[in-house]
N, CA, C and O atoms as a MOPAC input file, in Angstrom:
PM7 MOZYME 1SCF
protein

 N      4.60900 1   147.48700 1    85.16200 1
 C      4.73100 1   147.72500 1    83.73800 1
 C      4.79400 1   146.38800 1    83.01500 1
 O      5.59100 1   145.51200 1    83.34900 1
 N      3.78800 1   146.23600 1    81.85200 1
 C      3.70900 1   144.85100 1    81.26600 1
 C      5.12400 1   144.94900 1    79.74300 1
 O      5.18300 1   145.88900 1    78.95000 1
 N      5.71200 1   144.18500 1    79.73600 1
 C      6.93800 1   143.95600 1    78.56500 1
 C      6.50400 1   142.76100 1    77.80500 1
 O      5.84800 1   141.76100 1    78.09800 1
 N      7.31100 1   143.36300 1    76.31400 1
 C      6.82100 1   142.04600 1    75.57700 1
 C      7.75300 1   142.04000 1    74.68200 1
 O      8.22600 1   143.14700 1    74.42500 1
 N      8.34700 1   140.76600 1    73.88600 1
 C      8.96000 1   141.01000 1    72.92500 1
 C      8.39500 1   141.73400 1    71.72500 1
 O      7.19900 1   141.60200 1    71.46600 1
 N      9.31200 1   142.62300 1    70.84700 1
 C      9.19300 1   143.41800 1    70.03900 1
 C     10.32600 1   142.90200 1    68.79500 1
 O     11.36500 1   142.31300 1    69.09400 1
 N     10.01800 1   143.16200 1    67.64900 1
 C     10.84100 1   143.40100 1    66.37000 1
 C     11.53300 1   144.65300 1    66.30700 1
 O     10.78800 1   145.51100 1    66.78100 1
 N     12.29600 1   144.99700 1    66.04700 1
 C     12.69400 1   146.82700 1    65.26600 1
 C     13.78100 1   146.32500 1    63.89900 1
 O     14.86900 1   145.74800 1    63.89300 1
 N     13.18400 1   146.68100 1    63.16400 1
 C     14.33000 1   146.82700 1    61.99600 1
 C     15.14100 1   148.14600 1    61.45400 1
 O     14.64100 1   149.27100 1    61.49100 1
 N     16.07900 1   147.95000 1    61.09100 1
 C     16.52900 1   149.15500 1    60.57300 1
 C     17.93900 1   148.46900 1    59.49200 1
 O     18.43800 1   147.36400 1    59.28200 1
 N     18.07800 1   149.41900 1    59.18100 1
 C     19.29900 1   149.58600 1    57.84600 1
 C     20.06900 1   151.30100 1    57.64300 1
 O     19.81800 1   152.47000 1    57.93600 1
 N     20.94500 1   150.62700 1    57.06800 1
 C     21.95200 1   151.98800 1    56.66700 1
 C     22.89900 1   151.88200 1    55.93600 1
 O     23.38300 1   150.81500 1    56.31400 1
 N     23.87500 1   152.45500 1    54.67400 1
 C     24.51300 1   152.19000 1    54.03700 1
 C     25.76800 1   152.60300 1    54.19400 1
 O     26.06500 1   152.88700 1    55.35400 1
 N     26.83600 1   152.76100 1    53.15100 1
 C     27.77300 1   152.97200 1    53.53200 1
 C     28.75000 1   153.18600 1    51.90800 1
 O     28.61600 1   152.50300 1    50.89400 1
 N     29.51000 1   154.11300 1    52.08200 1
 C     30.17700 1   154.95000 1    50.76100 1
 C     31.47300 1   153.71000 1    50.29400 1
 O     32.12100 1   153.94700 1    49.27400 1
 N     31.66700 1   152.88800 1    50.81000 1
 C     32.68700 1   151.85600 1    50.62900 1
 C     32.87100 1   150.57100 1    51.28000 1
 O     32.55900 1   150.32100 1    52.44400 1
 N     33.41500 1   149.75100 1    50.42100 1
 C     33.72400 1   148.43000 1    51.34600 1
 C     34.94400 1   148.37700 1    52.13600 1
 O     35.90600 1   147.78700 1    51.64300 1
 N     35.08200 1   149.06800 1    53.64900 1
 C     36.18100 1   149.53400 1    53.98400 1
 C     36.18100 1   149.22000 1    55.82000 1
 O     35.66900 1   150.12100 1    56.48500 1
 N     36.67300 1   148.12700 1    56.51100 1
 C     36.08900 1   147.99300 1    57.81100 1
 C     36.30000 1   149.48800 1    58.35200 1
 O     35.55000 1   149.45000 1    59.32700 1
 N     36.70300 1   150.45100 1    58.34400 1
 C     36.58400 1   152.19400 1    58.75700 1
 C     34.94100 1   152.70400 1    58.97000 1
 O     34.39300 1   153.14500 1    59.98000 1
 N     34.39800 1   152.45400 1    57.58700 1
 C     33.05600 1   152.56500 1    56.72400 1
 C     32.36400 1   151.88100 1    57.41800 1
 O     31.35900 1   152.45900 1    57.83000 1
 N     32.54000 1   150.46800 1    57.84400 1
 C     31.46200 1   149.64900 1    57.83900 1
 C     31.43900 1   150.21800 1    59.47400 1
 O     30.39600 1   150.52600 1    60.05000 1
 N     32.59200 1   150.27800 1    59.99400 1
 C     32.27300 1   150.42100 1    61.41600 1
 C     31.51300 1   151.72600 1    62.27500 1
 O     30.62400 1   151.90400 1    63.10800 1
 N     32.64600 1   152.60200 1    61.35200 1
 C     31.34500 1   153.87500 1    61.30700 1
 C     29.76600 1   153.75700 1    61.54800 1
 O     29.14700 1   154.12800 1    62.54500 1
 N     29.34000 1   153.23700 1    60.55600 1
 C     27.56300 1   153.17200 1    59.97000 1
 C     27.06800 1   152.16600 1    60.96600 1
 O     26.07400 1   152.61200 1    61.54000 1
 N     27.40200 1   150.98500 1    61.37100 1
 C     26.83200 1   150.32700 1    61.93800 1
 C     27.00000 1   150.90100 1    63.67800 1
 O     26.22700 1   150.79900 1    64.63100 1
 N     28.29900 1   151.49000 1    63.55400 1
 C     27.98200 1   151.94900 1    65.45300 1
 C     27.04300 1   153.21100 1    65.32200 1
 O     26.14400 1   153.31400 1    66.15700 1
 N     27.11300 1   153.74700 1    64.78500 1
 C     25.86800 1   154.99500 1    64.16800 1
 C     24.64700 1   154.22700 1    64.04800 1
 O     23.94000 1   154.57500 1    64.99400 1
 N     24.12400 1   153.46500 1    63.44300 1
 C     23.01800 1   152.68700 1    63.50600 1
 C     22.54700 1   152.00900 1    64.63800 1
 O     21.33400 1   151.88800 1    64.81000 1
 N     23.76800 1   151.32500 1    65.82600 1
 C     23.35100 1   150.80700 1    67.04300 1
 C     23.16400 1   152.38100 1    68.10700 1
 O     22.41200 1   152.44100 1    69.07900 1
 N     23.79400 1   153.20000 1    67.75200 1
 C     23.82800 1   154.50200 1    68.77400 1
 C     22.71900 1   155.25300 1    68.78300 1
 O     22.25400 1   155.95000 1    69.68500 1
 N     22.09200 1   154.91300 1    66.99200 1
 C     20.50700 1   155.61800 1    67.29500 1
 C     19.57600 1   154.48200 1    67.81900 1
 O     18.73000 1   155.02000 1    68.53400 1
 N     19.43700 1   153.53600 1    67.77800 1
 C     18.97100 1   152.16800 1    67.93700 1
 C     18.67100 1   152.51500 1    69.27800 1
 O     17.51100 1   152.70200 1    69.64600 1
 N     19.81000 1   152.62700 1    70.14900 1
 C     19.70600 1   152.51600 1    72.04000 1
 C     18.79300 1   153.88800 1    72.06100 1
 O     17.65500 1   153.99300 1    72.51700 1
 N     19.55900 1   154.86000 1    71.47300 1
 C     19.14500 1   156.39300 1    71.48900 1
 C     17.42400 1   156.23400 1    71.62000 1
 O     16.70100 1   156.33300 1    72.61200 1
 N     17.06300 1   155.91500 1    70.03300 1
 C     15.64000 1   156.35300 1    70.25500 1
 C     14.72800 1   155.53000 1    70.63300 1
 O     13.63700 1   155.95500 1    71.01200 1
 N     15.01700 1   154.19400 1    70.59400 1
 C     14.01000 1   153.28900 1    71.26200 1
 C     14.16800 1   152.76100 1    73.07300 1
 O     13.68200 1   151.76300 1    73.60500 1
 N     15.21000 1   154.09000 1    73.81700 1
 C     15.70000 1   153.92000 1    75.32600 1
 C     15.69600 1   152.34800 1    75.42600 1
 O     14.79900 1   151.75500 1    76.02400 1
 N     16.94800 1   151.58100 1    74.68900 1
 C     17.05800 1   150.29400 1    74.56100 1
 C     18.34500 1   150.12100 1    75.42600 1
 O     19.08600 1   151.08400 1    75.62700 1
 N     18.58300 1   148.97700 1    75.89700 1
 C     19.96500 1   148.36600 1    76.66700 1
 C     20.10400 1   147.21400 1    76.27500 1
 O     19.20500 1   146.48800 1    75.84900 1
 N     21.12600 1   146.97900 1    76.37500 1
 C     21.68300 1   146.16400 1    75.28000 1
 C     20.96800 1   144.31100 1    76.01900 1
 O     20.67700 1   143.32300 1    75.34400 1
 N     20.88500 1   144.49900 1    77.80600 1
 C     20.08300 1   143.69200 1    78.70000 1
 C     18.89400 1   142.86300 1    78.05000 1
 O     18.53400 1   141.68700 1    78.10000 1
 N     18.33700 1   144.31200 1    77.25500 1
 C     16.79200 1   143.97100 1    76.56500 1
 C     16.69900 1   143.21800 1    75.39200 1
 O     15.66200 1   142.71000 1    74.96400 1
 N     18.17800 1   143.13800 1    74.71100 1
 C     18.06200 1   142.15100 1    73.67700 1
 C     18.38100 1   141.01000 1    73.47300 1
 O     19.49500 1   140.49300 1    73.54800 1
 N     16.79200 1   140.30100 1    73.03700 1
 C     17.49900 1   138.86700 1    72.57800 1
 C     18.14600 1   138.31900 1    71.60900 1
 O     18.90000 1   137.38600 1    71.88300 1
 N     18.03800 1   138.66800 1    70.54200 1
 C     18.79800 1   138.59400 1    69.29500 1
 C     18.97200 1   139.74100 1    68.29700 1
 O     18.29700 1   140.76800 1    68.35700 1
 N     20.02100 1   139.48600 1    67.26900 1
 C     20.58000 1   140.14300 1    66.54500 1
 C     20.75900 1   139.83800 1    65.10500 1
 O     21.95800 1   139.84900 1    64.82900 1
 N     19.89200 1   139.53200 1    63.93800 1
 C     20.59100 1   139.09400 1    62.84000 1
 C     20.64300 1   140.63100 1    61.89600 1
 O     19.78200 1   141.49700 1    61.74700 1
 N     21.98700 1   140.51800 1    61.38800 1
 C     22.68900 1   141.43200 1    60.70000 1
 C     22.60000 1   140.96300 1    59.19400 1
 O     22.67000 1   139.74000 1    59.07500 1
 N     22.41700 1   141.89000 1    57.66000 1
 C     22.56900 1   141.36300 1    56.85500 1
 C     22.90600 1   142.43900 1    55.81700 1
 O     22.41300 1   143.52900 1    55.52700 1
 N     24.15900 1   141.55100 1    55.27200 1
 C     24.83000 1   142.78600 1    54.21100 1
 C     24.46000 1   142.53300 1    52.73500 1
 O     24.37000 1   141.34700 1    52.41500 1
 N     24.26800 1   143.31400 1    51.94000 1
 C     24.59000 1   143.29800 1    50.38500 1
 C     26.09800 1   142.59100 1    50.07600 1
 O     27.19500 1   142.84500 1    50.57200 1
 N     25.72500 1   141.66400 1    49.11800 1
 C     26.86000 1   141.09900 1    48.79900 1
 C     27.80600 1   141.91400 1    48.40900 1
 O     28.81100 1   141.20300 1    48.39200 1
 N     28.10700 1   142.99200 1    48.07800 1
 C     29.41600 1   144.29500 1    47.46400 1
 C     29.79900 1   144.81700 1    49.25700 1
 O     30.16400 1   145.98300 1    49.40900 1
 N     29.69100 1   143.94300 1    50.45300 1
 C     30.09200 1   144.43900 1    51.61000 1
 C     31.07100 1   143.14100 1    52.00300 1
 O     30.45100 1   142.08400 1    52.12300 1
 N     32.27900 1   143.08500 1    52.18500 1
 C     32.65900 1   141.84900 1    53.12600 1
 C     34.59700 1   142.06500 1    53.80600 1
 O     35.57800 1   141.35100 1    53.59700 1
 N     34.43800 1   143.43700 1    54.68500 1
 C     35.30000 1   143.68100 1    54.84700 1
 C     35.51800 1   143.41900 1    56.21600 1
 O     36.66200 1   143.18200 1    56.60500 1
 N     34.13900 1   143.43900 1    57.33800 1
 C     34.09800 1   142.83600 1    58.59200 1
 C     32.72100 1   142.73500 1    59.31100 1
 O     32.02900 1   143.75200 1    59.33900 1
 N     32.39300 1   141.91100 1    59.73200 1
 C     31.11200 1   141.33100 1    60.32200 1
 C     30.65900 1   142.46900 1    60.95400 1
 O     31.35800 1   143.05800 1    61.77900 1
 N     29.57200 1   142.82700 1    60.64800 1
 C     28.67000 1   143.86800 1    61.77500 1
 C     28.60800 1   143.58500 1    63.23700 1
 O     28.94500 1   144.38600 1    64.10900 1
 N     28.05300 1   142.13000 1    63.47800 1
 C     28.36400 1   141.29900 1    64.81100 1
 C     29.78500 1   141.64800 1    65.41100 1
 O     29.64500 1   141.97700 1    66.58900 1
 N     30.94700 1   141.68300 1    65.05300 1
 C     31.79700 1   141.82400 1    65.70100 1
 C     31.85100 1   143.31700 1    65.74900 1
 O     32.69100 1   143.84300 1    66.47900 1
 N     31.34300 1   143.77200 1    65.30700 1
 C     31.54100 1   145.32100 1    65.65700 1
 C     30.62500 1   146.03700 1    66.95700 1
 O     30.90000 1   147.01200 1    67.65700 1
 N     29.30800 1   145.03500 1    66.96300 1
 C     28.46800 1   145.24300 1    67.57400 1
 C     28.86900 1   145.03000 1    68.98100 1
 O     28.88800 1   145.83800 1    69.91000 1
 N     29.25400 1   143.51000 1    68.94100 1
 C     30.09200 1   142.94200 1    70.24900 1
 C     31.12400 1   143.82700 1    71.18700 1
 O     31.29800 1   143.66400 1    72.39500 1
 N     31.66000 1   144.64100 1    70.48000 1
 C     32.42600 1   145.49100 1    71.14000 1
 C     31.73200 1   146.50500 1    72.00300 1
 O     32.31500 1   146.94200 1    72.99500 1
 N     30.78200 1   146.81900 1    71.75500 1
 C     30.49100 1   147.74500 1    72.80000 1
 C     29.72100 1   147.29900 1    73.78200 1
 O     28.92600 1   146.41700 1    73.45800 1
 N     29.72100 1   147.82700 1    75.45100 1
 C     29.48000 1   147.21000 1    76.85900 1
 C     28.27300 1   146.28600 1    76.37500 1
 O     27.70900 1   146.34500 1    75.28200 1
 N     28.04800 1   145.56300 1    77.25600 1
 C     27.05000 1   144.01500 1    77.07300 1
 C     26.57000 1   144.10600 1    76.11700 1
 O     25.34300 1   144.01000 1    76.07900 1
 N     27.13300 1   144.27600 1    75.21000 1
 C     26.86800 1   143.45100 1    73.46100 1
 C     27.19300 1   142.18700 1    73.38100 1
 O     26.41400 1   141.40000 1    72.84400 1
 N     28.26700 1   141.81500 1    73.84200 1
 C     29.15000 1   140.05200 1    73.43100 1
 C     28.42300 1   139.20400 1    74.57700 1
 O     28.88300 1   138.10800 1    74.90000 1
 N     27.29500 1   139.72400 1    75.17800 1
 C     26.20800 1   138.48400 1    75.24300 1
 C     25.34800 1   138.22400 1    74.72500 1
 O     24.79600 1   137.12500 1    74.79000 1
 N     24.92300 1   139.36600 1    73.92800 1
 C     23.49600 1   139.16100 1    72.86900 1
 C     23.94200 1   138.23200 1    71.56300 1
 O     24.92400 1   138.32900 1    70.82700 1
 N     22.92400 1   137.37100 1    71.56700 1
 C     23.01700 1   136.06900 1    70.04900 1
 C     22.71600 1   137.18700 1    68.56700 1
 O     21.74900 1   137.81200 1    68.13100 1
 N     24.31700 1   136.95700 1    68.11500 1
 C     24.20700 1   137.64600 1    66.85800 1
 C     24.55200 1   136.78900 1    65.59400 1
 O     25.50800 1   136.02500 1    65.72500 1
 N     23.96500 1   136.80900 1    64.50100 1
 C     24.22400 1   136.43400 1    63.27000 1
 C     24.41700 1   137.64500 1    62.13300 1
 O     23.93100 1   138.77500 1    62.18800 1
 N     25.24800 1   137.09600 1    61.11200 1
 C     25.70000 1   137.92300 1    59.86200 1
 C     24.58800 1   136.82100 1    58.85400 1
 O     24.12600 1   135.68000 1    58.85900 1
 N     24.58300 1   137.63900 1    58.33500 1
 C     24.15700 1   136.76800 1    56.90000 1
 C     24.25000 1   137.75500 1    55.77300 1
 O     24.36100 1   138.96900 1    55.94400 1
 N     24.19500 1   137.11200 1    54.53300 1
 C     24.53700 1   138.11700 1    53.30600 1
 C     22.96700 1   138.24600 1    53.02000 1
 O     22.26900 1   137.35800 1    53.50900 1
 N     22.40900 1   139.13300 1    52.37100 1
 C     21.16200 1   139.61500 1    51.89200 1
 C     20.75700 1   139.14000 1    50.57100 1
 O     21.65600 1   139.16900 1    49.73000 1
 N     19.81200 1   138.78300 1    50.25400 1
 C     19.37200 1   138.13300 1    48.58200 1
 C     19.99500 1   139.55900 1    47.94700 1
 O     20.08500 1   140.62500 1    48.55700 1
 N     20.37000 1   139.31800 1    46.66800 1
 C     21.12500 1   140.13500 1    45.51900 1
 C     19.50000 1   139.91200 1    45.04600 1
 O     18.89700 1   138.84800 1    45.18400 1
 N     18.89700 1   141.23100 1    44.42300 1
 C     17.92400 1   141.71200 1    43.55500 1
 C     18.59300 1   142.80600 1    42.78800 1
 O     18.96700 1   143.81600 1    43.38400 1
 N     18.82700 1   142.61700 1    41.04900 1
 C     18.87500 1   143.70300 1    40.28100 1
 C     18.32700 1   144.87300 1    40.72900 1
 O     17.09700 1   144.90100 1    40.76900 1
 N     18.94700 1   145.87900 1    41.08700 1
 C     18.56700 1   147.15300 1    40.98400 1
 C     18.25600 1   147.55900 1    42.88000 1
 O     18.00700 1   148.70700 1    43.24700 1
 N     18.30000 1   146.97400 1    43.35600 1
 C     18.09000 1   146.75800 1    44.98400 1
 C     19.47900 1   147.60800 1    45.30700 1
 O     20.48000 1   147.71400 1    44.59800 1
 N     19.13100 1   148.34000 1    46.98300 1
 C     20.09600 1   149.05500 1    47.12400 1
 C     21.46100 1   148.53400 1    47.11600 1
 O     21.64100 1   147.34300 1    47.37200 1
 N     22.20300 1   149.12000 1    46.91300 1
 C     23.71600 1   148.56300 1    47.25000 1
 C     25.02200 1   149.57800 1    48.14500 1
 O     25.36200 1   150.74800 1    47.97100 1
 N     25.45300 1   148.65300 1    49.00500 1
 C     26.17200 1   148.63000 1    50.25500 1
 C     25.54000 1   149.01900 1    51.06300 1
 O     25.74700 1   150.12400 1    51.56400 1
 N     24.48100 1   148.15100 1    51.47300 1
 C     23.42400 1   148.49200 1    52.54900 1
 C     23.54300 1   147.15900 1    53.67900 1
 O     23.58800 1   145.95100 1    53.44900 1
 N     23.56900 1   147.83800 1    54.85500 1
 C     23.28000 1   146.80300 1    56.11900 1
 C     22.48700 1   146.90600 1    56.77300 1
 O     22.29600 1   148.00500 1    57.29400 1
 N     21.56100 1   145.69900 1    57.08800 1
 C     20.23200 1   145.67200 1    57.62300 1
 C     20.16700 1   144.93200 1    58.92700 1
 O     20.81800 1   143.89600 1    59.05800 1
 N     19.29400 1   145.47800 1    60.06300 1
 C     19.45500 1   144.41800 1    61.36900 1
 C     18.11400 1   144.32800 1    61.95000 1
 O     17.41600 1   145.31800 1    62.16900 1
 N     17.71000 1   142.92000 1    62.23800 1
 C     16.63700 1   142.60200 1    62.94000 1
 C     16.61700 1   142.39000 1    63.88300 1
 O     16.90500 1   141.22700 1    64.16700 1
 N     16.28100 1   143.30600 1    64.97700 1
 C     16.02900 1   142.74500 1    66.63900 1
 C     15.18800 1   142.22800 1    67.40400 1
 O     14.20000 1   142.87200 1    67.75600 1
 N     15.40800 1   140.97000 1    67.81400 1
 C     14.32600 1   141.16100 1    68.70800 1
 C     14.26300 1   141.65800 1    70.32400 1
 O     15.32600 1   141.43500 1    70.90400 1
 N     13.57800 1   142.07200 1    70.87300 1
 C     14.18600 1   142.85700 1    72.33800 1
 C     12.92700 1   142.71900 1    73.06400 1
 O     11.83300 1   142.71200 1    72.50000 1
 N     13.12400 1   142.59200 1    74.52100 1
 C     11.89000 1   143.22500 1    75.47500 1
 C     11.49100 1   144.39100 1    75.62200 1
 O     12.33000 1   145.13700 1    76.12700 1
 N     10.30000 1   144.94100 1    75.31600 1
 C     10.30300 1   146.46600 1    75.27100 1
 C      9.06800 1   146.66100 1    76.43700 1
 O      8.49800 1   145.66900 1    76.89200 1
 N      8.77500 1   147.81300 1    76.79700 1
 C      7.46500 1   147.89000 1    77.36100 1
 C      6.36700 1   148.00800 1    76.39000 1
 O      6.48100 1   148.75300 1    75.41700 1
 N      4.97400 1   147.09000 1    76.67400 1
 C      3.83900 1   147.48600 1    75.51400 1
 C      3.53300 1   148.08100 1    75.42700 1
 O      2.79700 1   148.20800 1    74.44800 1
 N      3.75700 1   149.39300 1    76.52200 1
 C      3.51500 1   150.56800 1    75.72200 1
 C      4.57000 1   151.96600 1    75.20100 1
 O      4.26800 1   153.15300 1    75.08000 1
 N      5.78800 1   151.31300 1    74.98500 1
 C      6.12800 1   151.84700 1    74.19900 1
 C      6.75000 1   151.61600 1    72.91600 1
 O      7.19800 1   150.56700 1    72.45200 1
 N      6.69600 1   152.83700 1    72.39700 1
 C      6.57000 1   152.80800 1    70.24200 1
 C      8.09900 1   152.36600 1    69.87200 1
 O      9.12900 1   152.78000 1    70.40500 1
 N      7.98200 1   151.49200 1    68.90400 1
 C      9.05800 1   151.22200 1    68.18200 1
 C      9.63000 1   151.97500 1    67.69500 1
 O      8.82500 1   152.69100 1    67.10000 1
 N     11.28600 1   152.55300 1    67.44100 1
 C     11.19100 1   153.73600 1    66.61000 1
 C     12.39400 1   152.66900 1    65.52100 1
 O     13.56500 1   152.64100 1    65.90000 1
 N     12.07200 1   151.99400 1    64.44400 1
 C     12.93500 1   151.45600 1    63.23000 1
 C     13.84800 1   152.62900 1    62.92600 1
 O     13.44900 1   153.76600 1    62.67600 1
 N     15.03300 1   152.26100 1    62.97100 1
 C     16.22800 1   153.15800 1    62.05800 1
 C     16.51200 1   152.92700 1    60.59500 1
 O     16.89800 1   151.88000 1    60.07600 1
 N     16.22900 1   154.19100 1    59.96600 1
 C     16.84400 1   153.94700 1    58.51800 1
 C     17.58100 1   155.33900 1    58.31500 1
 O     16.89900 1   156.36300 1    58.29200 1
 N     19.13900 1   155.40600 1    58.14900 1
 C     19.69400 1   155.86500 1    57.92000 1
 C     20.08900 1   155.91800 1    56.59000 1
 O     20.01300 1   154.96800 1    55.81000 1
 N     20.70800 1   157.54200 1    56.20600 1
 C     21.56300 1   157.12900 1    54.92700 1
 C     20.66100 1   156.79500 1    53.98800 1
 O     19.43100 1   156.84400 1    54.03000 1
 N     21.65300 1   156.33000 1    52.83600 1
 C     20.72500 1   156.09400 1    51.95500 1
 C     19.47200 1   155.03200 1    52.03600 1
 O     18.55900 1   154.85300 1    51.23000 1
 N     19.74200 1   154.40600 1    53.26100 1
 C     18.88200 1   153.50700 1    53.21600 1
 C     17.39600 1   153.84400 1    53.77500 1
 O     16.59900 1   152.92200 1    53.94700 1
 N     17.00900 1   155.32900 1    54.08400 1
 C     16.21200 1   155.90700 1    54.66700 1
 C     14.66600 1   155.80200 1    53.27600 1
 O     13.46200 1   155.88400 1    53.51700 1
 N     15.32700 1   155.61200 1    51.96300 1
 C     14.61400 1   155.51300 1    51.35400 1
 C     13.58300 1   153.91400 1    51.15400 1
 O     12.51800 1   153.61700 1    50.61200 1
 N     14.38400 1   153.38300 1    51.74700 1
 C     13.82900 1   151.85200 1    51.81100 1
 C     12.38400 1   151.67800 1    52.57900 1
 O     11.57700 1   150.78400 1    52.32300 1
 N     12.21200 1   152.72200 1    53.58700 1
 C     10.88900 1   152.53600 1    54.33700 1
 C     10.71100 1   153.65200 1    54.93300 1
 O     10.97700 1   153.80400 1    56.12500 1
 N     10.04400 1   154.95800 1    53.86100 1
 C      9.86200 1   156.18400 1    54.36700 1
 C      8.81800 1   156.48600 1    55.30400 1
 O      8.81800 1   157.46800 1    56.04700 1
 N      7.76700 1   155.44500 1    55.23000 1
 C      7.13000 1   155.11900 1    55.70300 1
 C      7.15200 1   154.55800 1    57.67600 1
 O      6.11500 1   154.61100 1    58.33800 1
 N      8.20300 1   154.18200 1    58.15200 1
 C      8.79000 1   153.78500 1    59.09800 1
 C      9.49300 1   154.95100 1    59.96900 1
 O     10.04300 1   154.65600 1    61.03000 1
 N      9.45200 1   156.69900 1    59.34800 1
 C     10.23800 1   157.18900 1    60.00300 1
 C      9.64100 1   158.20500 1    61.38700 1
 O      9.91100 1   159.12300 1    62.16200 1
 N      8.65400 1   157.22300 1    60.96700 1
 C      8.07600 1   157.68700 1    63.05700 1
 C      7.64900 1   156.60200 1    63.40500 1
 O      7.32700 1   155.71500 1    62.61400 1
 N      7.56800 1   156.49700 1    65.03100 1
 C      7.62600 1   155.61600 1    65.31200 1
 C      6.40400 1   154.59800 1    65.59200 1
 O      5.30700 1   155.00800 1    65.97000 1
 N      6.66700 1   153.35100 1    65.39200 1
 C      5.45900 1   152.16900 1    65.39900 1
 C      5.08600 1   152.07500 1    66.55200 1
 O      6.03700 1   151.99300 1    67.32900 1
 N      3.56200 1   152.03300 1    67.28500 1
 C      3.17100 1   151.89800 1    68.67200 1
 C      2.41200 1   150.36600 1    68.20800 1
 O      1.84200 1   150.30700 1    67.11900 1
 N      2.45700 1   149.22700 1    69.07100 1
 C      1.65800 1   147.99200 1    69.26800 1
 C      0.32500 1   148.22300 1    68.71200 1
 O     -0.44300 1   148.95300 1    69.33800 1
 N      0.01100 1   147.76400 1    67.76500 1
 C     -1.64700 1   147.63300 1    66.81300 1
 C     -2.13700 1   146.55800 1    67.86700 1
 O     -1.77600 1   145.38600 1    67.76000 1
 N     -3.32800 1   147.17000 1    69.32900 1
 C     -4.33700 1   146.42300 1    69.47900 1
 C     -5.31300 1   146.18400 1    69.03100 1
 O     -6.24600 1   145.61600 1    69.59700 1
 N     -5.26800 1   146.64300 1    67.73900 1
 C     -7.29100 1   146.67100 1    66.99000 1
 C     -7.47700 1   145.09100 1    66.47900 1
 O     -6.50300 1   144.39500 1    66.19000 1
 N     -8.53900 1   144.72600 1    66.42400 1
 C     -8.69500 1   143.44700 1    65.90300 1
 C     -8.01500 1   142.86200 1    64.10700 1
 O     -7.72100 1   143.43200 1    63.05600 1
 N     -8.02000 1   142.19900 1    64.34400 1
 C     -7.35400 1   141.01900 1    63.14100 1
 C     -7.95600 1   141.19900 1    62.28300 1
 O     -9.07800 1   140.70500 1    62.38900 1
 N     -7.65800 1   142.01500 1    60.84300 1
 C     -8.56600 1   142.01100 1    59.60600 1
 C     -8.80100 1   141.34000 1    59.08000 1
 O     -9.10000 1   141.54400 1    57.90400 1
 N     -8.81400 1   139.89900 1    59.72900 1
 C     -9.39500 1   138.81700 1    59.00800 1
 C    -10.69700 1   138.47100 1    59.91000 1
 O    -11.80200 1   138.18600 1    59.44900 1
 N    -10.46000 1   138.52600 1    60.86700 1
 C    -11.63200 1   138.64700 1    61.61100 1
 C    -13.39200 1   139.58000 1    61.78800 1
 O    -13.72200 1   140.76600 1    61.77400 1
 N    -13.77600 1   138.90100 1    61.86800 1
 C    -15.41200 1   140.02500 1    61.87700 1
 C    -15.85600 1   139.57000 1    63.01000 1
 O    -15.73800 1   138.58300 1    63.73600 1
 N    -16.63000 1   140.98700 1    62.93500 1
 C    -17.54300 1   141.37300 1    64.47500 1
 C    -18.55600 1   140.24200 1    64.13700 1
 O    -18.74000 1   139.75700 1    63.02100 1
 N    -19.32500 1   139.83100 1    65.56500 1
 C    -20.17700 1   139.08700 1    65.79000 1
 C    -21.04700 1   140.17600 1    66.08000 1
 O    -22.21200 1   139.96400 1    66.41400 1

């Protein structure tokens, strides 16, 4: 079986700035994460986490860390650009992981944040077709 690194993004929000809240949504967000993309935590290389500034009650990373071989995967927090009118109390995470190439990404968007990329809610398989910048000879 050939593996390759992969992206998956996902996001999800949350009804308060409350570490209860935050911990909730984000272990809900890593539980569908393993769930639907048959991920282990082995397979990941990194982790950056990023909150809306109206969130700062406890790091997603440390929440993440807690569960079995999490607190070896490289995680970062970062706060998210503030855009007028952009969702708010939303947390977003970028992975990168070894996956097999042939299987489909499935991005999580939970919650309100499901509206952010309705588009994303099945899952992404590896685009081998050629480069649309490219032309046939």
């Amino acid at each position: 079986m050939e593996w390759q690194m992969r992206a998956i993004r996902g996001a999800t929000t949350v009804a308060e700035n409350s570490v209860e809240a935050i911990t909730e949504a984000v272990t809900e967000l890593i539980n569908e994460l393993e769930r639907r993309n048959k991920l282990e935590p082995t397979e990941i290389l990194s982790v950056t986490f990023s909150v809306t500034r109206d969130l700062d009650a406890i790091f997603p990373a440390a929440i993440a860390r807690r569960r079995p071989l999490w607190d070896s995967v490289a995680m970062l927090d970062v706060q998210q650009m503030h855009v007028e009118g952009s969702l708010q109390r939303c947390i977003r995470f970028l992975i990168h992981a070894y996956l097999p190439t042939s299987a489909p990404v499935h991005h999580i968007y939970l919650r309100q944040a499901a509206k952010l990329r309705p588009d994303w809610g099945l899952p992404q398989t590896l685009q081998t077709s050629q480069h649309p910048l490219e032309t046939k000879v």
